[in-house]
C-alpha angles and dihedrals in degrees: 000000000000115000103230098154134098129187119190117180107207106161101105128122104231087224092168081060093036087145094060094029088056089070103020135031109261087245095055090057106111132257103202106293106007131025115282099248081065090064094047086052101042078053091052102051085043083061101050099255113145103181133036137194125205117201112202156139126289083238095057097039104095095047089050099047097040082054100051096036083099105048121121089235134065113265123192119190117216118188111230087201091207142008102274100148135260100293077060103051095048083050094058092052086051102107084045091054089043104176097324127107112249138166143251132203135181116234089208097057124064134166113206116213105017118077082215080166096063090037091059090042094053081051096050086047092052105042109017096235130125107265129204141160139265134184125191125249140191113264088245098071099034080113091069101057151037109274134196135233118202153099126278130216134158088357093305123108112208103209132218100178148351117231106204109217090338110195116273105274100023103073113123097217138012077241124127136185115245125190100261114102134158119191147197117226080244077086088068105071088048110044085047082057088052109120112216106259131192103351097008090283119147101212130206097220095075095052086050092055092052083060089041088059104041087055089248092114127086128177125210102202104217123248099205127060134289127238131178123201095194105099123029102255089046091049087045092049088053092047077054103055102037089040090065082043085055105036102024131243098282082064082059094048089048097053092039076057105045091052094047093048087058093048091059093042 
């Protein structure tokens, strides 16, 4: 069956940006020459998706919507009424996914050269797994994400669990979640089984682990590299990236000059 869902859960704070999020919804925050949620959707018809779906709060509704009105793609809105975490906010857009597959992906999380979304979707399609992505990290920072345990073979991992933050030394892989999922209707039944955990939030995670270890999860770990948009060094660093993918290298070398040639003024 053809993906041609998309889920993007956009009703975060931004709470690492608060002074920007305060006036502006974090996925309107530019990267480099157009808002960030363009290039999730730009992502999103690349990939083949015709219909998307933005889950979000009542607050940010109006400056989302008065953003996307335009797009060449239909767009439904869905409230999350409050913040209840991610396995949450794909539930809610649950009626509108009905039993297809469908994908998700997180407005605050890009790689840049790799269409790791069309890639996951090829491998659903295939095998009729759940599919998500996966970027390696240093071992130094496996505490500070999601990591992955399973076996690889022919570039697929077939997962077996996630570990969520696991304690420096004890992670089971190099390999980290990234916000790129696509996933079957057989989620359903178990995210709604998900008991709130730390703060009232249903996780994904948790849902996920129940595929992992019933051998329907595979992971395709990206090839590009990974950007998060959530803190202000992170954001700056990818300006930085897609705006050599925009402007070309020799745009790079002018600005590394030009502040160069200030330093020595």
């Amino acid at each position: 069956m053809k993906i041609r869902k998309a889920v993007i859960p956009a009703a975060g704070r931004g709470t690492r940006l608060e002074r920007i999020t305060l006036v502006t919804a974090k996925e309107l925050i530019p990267l480099v020459d157009r808002p960030a949620i363009d290039w999730i959707v730009k992502e999103a018809t690349d990939s083949g998706i015709e219909e998307i779906c933005i889950v979000t709060s009542a607050n940010k509704l109006a400056s989302l919507f008065a953003h996307t009105e335009g797009l060449d793609i239909p767009v439904t809105y869905l409230i999350q009424s409050s913040p209840k975490g991610l396995g949450h906010a794909v539930l809610v857009a649950q009626d509108w996914c009905g039993d297809d597959p469908f994908a998700v992906l997180l407005p605050d999380d890009f790689v840049l050269d790799d269409p790791i979304l069309s890639r996951l979707i090829t491998q659903a399609t295939s095998t009729k797994h759940s599919a998500l992505a996966l970027t390696e990290v240093p071992d130094s920072k496996t505490d500070q994400y999601g990591i992955a345990d399973g076996q690889v073979s022919d570039g697929v991992v077939a997962i077996r669990n996630l570990i969520e933050k696991p304690t420096r030394g004890n992670a089971p892989s190099n390999l980290s979640v990234t916000g790129r999922y696509v996933l079957r209707p057989e989620i359903w039944p178990l995210l709604n089984a998900v008991k709130p955990g730390a703060g009232g939030e249903i996780q994904l995670t948790d849902a996920l682990i129940e595929l992992a270890q019933a051998g329907v999860l595979d992971g395709l770990v990206t090839k590009g590299s990974r950007h998060d948009l959530g803190s202000a060094k992170s954001w700056l660093t990818a300006n930085i990236a897609y705006g050599v993918e925009v402007y070309g290298q020799a745009w790079l070398d002018g600005v590394r000059a030009n502040i160069n040639e200030s330093k020595s003024s």
